[in-house]
Rosetta silent file (secondary structure, phi, psi, omega in degrees, C-alpha in Angstrom):
SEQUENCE: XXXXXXXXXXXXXXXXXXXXXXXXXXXXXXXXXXXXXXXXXXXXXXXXXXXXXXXXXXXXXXXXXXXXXXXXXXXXXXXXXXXXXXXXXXXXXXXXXXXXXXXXXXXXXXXXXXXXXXXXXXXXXXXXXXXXXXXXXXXXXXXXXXXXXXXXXXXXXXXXXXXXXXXXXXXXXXXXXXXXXXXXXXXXXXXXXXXXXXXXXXXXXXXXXXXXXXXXXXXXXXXXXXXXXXXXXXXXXXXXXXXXXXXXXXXXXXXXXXXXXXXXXXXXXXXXXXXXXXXXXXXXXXXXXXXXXXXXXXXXXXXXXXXXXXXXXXXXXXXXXXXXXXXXX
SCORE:     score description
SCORE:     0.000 S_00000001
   1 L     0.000  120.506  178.935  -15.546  -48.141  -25.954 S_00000001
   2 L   -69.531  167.978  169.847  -13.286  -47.890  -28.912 S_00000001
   3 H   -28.919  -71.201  145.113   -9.428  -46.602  -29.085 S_00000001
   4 H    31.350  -90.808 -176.517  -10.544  -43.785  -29.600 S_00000001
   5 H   -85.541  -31.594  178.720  -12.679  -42.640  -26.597 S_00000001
   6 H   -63.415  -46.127  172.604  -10.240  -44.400  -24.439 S_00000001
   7 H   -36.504  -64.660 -159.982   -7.579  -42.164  -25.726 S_00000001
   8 H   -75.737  -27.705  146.364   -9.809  -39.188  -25.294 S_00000001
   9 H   -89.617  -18.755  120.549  -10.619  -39.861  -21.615 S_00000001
  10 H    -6.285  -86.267 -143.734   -6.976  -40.805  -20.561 S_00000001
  11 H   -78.854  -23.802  131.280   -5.855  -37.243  -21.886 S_00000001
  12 H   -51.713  -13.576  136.402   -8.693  -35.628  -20.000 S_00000001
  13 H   -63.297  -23.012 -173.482   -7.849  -37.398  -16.770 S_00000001
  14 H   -81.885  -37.654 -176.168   -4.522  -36.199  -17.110 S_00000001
  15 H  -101.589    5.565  163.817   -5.195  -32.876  -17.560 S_00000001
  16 H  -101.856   12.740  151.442   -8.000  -32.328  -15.062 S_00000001
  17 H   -84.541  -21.970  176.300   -5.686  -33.549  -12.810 S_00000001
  18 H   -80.373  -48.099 -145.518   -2.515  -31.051  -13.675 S_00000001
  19 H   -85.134  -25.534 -179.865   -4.941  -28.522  -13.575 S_00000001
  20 H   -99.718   21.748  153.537   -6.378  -29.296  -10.269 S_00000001
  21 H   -90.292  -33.062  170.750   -2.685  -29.993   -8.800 S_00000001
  22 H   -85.581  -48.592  179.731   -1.714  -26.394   -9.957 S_00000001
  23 H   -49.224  -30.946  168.232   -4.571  -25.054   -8.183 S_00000001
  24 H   -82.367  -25.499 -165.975   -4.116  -26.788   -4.973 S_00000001
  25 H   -79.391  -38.511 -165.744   -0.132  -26.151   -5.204 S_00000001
  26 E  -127.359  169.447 -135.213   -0.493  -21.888   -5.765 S_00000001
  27 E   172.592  107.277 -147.844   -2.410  -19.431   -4.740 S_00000001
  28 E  -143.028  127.999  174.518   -2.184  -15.347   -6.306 S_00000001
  29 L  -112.210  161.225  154.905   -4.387  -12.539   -4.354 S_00000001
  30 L  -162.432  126.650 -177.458   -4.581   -9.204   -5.557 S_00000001
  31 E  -150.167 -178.320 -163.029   -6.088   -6.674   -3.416 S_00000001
  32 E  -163.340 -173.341  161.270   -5.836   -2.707   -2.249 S_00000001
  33 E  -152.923  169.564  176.436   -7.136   -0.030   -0.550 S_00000001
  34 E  -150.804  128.753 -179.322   -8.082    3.485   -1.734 S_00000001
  35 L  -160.851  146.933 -165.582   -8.331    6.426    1.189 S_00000001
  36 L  -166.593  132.877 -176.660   -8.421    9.471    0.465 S_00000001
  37 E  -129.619  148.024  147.909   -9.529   12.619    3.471 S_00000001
  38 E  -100.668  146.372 -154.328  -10.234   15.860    3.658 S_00000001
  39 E  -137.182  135.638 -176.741   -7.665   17.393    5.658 S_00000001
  40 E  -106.076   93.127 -111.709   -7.478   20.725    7.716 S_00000001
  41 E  -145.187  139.921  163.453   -3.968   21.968    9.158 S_00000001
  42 E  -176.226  141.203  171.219   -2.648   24.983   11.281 S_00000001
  43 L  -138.606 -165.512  173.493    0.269   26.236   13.219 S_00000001
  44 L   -88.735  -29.431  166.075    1.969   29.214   14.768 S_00000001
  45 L   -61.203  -30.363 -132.991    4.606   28.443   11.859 S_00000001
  46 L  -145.346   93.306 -177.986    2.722   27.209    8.749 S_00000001
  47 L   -34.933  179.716 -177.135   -1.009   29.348    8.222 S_00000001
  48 L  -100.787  147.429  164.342   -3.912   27.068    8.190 S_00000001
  49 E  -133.263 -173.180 -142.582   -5.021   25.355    5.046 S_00000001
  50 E  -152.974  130.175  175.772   -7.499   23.153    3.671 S_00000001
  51 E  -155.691  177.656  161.195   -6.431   20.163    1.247 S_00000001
  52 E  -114.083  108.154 -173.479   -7.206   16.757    0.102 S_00000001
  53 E  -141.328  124.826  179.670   -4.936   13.948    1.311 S_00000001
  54 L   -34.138  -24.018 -166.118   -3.998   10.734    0.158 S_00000001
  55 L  -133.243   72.567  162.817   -2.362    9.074    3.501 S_00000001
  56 L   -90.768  -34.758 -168.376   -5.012    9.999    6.333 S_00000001
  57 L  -143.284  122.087  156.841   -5.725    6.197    7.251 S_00000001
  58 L    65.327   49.122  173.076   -4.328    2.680    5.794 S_00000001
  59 L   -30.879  155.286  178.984   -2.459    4.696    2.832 S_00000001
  60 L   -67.676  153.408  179.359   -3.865    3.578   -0.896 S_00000001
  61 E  -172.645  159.390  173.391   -1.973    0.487   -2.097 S_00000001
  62 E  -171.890  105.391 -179.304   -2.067   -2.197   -4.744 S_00000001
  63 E  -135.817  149.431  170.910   -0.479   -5.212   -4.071 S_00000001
  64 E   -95.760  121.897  132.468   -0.062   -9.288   -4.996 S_00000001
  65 E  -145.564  167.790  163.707    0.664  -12.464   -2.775 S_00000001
  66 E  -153.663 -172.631 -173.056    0.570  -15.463   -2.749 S_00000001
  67 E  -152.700  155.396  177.715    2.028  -18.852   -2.014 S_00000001
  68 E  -136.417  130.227 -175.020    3.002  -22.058   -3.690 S_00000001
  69 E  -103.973  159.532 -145.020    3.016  -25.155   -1.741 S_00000001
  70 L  -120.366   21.379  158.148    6.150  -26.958   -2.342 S_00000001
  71 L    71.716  147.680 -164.528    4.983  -30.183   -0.631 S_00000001
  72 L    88.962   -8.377  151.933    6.499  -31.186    2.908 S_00000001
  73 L   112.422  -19.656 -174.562    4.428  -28.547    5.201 S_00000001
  74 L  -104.310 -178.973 -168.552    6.834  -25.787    3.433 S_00000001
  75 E  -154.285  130.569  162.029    5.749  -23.130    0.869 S_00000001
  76 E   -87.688  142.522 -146.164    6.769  -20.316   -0.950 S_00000001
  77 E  -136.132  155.653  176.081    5.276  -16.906   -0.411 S_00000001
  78 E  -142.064  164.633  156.607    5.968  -13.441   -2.190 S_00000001
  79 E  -143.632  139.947  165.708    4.464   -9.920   -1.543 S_00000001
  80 E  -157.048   95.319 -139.922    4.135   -6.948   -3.855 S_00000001
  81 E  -107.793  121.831  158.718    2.878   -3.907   -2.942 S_00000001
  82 E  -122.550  175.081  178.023    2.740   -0.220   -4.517 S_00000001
  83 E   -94.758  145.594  165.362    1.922    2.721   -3.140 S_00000001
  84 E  -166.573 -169.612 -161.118    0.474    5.681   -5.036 S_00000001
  85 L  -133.099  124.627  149.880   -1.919    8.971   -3.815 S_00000001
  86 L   -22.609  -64.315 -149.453   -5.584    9.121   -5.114 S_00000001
  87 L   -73.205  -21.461 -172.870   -5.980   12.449   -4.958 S_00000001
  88 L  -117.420  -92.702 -150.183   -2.706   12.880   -7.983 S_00000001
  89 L   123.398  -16.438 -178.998   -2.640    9.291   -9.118 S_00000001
  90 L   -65.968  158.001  174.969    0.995    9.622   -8.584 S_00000001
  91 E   -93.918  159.440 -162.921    2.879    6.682   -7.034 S_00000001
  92 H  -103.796 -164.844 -158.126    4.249    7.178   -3.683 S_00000001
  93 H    63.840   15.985 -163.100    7.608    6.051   -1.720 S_00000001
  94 H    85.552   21.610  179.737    9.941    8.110   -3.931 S_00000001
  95 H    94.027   23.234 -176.637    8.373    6.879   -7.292 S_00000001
  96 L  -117.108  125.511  167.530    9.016    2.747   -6.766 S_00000001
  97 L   -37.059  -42.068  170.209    6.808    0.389   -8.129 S_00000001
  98 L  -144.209   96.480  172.890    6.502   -1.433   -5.092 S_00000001
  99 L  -112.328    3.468  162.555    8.088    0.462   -2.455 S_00000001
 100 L   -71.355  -53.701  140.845    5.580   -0.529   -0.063 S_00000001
 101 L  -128.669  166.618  179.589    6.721   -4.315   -0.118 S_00000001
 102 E   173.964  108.093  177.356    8.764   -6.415   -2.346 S_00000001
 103 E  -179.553 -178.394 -162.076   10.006   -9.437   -1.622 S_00000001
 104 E  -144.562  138.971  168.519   10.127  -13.392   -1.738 S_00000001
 105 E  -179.935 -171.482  168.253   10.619  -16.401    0.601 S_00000001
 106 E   -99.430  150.281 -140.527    9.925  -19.376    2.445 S_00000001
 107 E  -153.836  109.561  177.628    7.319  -20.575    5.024 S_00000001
 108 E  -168.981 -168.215 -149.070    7.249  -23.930    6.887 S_00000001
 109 L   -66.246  -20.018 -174.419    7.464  -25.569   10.116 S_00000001
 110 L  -101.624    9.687  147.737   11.075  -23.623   11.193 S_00000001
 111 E   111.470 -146.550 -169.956    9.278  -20.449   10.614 S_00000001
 112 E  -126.082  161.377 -163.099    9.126  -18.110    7.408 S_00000001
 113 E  -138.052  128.700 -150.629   12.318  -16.595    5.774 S_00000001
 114 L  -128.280  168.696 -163.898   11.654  -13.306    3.839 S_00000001
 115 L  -166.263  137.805  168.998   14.074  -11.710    1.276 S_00000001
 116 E   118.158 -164.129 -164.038   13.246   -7.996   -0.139 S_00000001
 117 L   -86.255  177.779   72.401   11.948   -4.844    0.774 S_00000001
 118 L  -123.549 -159.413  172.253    9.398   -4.371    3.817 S_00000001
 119 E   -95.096  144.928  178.062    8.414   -3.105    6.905 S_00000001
 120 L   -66.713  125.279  162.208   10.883   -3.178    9.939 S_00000001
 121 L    -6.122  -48.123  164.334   10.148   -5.100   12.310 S_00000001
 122 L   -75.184   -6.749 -148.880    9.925   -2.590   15.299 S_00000001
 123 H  -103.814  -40.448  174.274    7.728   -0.115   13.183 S_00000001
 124 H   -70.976   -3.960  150.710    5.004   -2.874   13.270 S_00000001
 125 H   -63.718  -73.415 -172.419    5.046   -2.924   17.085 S_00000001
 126 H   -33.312  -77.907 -171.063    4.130    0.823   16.763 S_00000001
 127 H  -106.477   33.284  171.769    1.273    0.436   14.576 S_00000001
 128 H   -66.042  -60.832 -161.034   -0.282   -3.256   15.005 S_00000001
 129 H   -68.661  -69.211 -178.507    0.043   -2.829   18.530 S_00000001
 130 H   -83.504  -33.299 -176.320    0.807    0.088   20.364 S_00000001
 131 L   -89.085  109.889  173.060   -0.377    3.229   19.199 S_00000001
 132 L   -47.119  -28.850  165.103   -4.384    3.152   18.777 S_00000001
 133 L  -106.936   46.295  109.297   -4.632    5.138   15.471 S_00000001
 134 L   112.525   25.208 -170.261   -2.320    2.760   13.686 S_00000001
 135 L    62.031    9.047  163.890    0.635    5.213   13.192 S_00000001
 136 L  -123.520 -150.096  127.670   -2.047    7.182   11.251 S_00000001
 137 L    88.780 -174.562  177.232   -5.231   10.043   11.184 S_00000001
 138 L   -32.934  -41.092 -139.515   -4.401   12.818   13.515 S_00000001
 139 L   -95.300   22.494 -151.862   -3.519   10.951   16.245 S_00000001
 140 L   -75.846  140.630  161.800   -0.285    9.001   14.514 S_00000001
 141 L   -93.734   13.976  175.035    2.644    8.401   16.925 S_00000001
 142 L   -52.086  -55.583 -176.108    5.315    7.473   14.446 S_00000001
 143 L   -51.984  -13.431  164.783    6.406   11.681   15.133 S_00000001
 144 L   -98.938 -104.423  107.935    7.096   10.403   18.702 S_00000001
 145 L    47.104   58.295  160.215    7.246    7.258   19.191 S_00000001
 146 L    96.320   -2.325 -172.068   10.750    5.891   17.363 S_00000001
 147 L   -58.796   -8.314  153.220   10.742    9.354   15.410 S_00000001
 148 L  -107.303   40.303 -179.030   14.382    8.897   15.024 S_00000001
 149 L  -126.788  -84.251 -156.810   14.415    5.983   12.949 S_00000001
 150 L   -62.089  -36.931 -160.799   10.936    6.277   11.325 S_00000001
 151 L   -78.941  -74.251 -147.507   10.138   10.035   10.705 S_00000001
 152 L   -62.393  -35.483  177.723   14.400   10.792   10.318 S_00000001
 153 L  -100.853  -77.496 -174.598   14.946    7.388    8.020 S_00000001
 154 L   170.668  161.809 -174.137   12.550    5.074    7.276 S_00000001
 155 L  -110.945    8.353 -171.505    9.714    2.621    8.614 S_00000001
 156 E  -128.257  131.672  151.962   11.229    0.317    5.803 S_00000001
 157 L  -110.088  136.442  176.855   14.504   -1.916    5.122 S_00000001
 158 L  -126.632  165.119 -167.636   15.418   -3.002    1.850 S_00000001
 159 L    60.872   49.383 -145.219   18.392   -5.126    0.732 S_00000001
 160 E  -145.552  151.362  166.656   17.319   -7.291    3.841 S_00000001
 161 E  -139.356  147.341  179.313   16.344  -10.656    5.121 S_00000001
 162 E  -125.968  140.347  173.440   13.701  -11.134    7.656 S_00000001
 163 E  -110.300   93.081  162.982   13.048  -14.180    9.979 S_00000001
 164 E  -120.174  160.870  166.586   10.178  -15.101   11.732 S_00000001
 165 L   162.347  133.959 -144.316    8.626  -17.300   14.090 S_00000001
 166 L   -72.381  118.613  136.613    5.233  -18.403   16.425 S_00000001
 167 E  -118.279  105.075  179.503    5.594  -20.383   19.198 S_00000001
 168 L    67.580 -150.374  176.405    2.431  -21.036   21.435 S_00000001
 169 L   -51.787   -3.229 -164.403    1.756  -16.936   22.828 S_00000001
 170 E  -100.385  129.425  161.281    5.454  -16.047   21.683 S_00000001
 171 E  -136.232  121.590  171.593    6.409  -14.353   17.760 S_00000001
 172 E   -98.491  134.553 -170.468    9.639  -13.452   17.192 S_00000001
 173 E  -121.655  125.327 -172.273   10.434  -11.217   14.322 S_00000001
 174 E  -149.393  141.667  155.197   14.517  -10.205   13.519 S_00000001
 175 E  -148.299  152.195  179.663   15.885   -8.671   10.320 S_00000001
 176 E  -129.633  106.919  139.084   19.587   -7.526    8.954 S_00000001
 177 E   -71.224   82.937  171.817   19.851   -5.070    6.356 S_00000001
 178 L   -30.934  109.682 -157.672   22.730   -5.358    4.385 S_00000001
 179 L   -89.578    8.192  178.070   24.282   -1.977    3.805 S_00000001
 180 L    27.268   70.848  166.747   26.280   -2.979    0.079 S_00000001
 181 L  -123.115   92.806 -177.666   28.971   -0.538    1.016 S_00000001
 182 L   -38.329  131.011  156.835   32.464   -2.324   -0.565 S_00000001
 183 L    73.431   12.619  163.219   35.100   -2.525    1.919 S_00000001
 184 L  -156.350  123.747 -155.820   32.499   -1.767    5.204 S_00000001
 185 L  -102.380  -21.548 -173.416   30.323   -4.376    6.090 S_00000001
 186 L  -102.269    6.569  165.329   28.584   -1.644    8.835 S_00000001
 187 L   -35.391   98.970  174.045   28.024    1.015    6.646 S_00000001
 188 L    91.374  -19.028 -154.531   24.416    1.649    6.410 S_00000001
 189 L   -69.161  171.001  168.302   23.232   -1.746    7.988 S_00000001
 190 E  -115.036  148.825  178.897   20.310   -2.315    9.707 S_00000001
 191 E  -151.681   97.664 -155.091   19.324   -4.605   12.439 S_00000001
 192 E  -140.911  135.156 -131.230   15.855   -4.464   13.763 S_00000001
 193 E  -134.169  162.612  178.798   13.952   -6.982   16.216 S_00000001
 194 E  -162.436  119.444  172.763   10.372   -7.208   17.142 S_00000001
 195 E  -143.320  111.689 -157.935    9.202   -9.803   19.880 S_00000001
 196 E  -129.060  146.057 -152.140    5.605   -9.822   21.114 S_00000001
 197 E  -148.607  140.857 -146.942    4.074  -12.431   23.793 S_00000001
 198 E  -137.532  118.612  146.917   -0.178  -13.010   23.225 S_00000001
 199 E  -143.466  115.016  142.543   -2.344  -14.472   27.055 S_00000001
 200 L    70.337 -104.053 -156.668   -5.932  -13.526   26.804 S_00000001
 201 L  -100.139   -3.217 -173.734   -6.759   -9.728   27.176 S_00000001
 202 E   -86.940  145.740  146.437   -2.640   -9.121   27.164 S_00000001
 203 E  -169.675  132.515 -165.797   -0.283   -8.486   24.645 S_00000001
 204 E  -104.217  155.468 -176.096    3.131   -7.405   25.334 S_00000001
 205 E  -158.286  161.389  171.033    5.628   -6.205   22.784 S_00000001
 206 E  -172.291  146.930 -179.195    9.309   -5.089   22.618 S_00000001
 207 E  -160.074  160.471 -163.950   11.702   -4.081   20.177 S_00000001
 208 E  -153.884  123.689 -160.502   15.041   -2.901   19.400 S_00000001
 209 E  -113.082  106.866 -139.485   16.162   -1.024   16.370 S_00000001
 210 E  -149.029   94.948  173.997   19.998   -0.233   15.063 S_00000001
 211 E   -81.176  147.908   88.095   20.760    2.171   11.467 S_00000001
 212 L   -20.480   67.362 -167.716   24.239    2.718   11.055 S_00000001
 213 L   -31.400  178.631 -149.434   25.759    5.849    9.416 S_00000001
 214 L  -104.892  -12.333  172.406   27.079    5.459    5.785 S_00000001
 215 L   -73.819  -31.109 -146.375   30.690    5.965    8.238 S_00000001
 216 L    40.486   48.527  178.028   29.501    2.696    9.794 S_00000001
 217 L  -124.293  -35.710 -162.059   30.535    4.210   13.158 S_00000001
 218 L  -119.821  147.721 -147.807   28.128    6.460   14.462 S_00000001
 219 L  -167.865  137.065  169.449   24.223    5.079   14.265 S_00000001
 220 L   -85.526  153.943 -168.598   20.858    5.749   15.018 S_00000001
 221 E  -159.884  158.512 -167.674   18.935    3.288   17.889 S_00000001
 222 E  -132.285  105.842  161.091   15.881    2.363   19.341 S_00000001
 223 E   -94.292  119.432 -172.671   14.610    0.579   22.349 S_00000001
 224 E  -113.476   78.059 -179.190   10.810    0.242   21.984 S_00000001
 225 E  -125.077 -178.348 -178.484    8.318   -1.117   24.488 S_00000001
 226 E   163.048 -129.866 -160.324    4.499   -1.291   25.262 S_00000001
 227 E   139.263  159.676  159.192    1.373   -3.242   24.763 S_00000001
 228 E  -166.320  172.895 -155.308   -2.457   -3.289   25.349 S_00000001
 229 E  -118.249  122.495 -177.379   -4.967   -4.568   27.406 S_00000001
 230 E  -102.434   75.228 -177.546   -8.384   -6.014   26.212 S_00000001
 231 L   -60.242  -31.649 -165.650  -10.982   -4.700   29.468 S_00000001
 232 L   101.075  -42.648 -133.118  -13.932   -5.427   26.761 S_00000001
 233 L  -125.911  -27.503  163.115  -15.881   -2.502   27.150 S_00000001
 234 L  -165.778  156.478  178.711  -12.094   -0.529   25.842 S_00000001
 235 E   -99.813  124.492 -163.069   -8.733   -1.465   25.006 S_00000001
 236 E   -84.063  128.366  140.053   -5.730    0.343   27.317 S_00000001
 237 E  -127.745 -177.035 -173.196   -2.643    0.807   25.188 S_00000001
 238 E  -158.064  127.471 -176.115    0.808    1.997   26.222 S_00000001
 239 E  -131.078  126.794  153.507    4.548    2.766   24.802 S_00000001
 240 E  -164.701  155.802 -141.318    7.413    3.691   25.440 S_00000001
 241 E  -124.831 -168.771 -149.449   11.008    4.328   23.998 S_00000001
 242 E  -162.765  113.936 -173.639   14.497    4.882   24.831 S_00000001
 243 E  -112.791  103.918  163.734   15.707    7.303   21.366 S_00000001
 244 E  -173.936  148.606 -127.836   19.551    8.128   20.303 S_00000001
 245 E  -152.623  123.259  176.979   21.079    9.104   17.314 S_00000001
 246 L  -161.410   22.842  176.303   24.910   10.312   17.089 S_00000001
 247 L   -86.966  148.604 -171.153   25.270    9.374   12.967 S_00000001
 248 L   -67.979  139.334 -174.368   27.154   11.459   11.045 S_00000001
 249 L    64.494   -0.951  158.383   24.842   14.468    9.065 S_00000001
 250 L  -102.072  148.296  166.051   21.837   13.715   11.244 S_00000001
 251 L   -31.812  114.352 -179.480   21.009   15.914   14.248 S_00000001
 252 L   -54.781  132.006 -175.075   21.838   14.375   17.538 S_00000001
 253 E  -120.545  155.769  163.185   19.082   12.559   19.587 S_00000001
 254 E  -156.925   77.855 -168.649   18.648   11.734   23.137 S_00000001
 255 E  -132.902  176.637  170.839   14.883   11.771   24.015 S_00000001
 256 L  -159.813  128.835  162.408   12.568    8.956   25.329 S_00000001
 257 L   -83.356  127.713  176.222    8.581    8.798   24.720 S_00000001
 258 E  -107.363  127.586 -141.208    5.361    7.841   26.559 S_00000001
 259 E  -140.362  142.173  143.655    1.965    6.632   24.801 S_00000001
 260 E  -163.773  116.132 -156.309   -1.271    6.108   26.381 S_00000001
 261 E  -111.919   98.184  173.320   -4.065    5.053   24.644 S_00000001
 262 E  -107.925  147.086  157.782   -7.621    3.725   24.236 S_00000001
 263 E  -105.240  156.157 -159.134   -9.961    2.011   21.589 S_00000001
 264 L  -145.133   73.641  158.025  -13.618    2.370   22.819 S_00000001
 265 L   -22.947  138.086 -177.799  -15.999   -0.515   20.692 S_00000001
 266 E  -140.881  101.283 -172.669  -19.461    1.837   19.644 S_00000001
 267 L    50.112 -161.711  160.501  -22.200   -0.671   18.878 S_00000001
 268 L   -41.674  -39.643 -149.006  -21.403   -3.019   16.098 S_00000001
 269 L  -129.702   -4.354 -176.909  -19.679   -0.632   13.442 S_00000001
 270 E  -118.658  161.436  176.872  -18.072    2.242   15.277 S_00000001
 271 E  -121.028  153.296  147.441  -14.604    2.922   17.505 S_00000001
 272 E  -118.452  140.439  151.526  -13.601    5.828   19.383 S_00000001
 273 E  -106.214  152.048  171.505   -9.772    6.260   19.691 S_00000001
 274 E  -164.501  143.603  178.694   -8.010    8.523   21.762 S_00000001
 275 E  -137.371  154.762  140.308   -3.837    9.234   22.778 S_00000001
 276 L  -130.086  119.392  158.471   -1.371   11.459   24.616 S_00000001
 277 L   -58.637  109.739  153.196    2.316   11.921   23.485 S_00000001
 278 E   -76.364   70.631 -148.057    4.875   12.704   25.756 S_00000001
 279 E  -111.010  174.643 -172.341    8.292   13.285   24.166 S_00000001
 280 L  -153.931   76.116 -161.699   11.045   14.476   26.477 S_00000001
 281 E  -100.253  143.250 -174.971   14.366   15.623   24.608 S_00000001
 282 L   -85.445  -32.431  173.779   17.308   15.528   26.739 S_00000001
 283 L   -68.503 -175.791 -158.736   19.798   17.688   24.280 S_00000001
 284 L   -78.074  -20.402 -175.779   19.864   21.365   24.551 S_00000001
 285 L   -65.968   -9.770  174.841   17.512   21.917   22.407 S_00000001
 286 L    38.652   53.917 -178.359   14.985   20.819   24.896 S_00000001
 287 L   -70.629   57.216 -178.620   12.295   20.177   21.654 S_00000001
 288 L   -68.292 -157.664  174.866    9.704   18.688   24.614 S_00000001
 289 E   165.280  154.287 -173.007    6.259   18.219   22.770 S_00000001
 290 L  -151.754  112.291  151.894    2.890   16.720   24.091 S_00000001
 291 L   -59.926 -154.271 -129.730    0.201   15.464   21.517 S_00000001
 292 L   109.782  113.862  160.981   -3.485   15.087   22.425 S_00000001
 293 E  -132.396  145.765  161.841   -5.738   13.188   19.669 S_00000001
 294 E  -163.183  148.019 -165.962   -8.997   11.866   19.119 S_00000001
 295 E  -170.263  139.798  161.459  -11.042    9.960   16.316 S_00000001
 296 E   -79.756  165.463  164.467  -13.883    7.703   15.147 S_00000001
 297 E  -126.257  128.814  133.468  -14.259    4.891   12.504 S_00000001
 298 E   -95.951  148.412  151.999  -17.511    3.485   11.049 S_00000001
 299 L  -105.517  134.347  178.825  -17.615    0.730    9.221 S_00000001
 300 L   -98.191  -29.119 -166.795  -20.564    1.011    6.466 S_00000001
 301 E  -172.934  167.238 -166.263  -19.672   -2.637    5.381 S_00000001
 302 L   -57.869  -14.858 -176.225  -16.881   -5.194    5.888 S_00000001
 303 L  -126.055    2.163  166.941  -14.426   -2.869    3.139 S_00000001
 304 E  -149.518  153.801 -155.327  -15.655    0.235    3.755 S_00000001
 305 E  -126.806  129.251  165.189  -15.125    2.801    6.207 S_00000001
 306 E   -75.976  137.573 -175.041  -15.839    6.502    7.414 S_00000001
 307 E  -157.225  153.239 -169.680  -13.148    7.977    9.832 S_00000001
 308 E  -146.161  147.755 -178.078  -12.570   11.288   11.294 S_00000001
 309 E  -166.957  161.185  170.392  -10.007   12.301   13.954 S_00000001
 310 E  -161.378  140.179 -173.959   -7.936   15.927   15.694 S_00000001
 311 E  -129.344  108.700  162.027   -4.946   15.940   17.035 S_00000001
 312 E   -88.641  120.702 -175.870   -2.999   18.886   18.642 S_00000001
 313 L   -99.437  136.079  151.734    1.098   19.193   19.458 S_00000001
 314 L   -82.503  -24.454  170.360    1.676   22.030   21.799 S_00000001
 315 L   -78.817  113.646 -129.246    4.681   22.718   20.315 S_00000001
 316 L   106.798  -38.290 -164.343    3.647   25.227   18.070 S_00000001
 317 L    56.702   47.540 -148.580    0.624   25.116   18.653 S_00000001
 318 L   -89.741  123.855  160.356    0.012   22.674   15.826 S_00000001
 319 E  -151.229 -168.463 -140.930   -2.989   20.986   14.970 S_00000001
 320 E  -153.313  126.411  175.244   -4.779   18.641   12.576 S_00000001
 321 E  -129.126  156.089 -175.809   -8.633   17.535   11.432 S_00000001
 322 E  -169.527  127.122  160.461   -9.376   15.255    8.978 S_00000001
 323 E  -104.445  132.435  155.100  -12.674   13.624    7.540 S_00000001
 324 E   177.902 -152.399 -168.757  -12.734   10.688    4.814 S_00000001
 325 E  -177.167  140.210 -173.385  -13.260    7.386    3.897 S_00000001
 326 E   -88.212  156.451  144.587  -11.468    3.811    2.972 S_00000001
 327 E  -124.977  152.190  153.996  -12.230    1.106    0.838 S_00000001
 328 E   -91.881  133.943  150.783  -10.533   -2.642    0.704 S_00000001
 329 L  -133.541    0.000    0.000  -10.911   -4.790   -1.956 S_00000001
């Protein structure tokens, strides 16, 4: 073999070797959903109407992540998620490019370290765990359930770093939200905990959730606990919270909630869910409310899904139907 050809396979080991070292080192997803319902509405306040809407199940989203491994068991991982509505095309979250997530960090044996935008920590108790329709469809318990953090604030902290990390049946989850107020370090902050424990048909959850006012004196809070049960033949879940709120320019809270829940397996491809809400407000306003919901899922294929669900608050007399259908890609 002349100079030549030696040359010319040399510089083609070398680069099918770069190229299959960057392939093995990183790793870039990009994937979504699109859901989109028809949605029916009515109250003793609000007449009833008939719409199309964009958030019924697993809101629409299109987001990147990936990871680059950085050799030594650790890795770096981002997420970047937007939001937007089908039904418009507009983007959702107040208009931000990725206001679902957005954020950057590290991942290795001392657990993963997060940077950015997400979801809080407690809010993902609500819906991985406890509430059977996911915090969404008729039946969503976010309006109970922690509503004076998620409905009154947000289910999201930004300017934040989140910590997690799996040991054996145990995951601990903690983030601090910086509140970038000069000259008050409690202004605004956030501090919100998630800790969930995994044996067999159990899983247990708890969480504890702490806004600040922009005074950094007076603050909204959360105690959060619950759980389900795997029987086989349906899944029990259960929640319930400890609510109060005394920040300056929001309404004062003192309530506490109860959840109870099943998923029901239907052959291969179908669910039934079904909840009742309890809330119980303790201020004068005595706002008590009691929810009632129920709703199916099909799955037609592993990304796509038919789902249907009604939910009634007595207070009011409010209630809510909705037919439509997701896709993942």
């Amino acid at each position: 073999m002349n100079k030549f050809l030696l040359k010319q396979a040399a510089a083609g080991a070398v680069l099918a070797m770069a190229a299959g070292a960057a392939s093995a080192q990183s790793n870039v997803t990009v994937y979504g959903i699109v859901n989109i319902n028809a949605l029916y509405t009515k109250s003793d306040i609000a007449p009833a109407r008939w719409g199309i809407d964009p958030g019924g199940w697993w809101a629409s989203r299109l987001g990147f992540r990936g990871t680059e491994d950085l050799g030594g068991g650790v890795s770096a991982v981002f997420q970047l998620e937007n939001g937007f509505s089908p039904d418009t095309g507009m983007m959702g979250q107040g208009g931000r490019l990725f206001g679902r997530h957005a954020w950057v960090g590290l991942k290795g044996d001392f657990g993963t370290i997060r940077l950015g935008r997400a979801w809080t920590p407690t809010y993902t108790l609500l819906c991985d765990t406890i509430d059977p329709f996911e915090d969404a469809l008729s039946g969503a318990a976010g309006g109970f359930l922690g509503r004076n953090i998620f409905t009154t604030i947000d289910i999201r902290m930004q300017n934040s770093l989140f910590y997690a990390k799996t040991i054996g049946g145990f995951k601990a989850d903690l983030a601090y939200s910086l509140g970038e107020t000069a000259g008050n370090s409690s202004a605004n902050r956030q501090i919100s905990t998630a800790f969930t424990y995994s044996a067999g048909p159990l899983k247990a959850v708890f969480g504890y959730h702490d806004v600040k006012d922009a005074n950094g004196i007076g603050s909204s809070k959360l105690l959060l606990a619950g759980g389900t049960y795997d029987l086989g033949v349906a899944k029990v879940h259960f929640g319930i919270d400890q609510q109060k709120t005394n920040a300056a320019g929001l309404a004062a809270v003192d309530a506490n909630d109860i959840l109870l829940g099943l998923t029901v397996p239907v052959g291969a491809s179908g669910r039934v869910l079904a909840s009742v809400n309890r809330l119980d407000d303790h201020t004068a306003r005595n706002a008590d409310m009691r929810k009632y919901a129920i709703g199916y899922t099909h799955n037609l294929s592993k990304r796509t899904t038919l789902f249907t669900s009604y939910g009634y608050t007595d207070r009011d007399s409010a209630s809510r139907m909705d037919f439509g259908i997701r896709h993942m890609f």
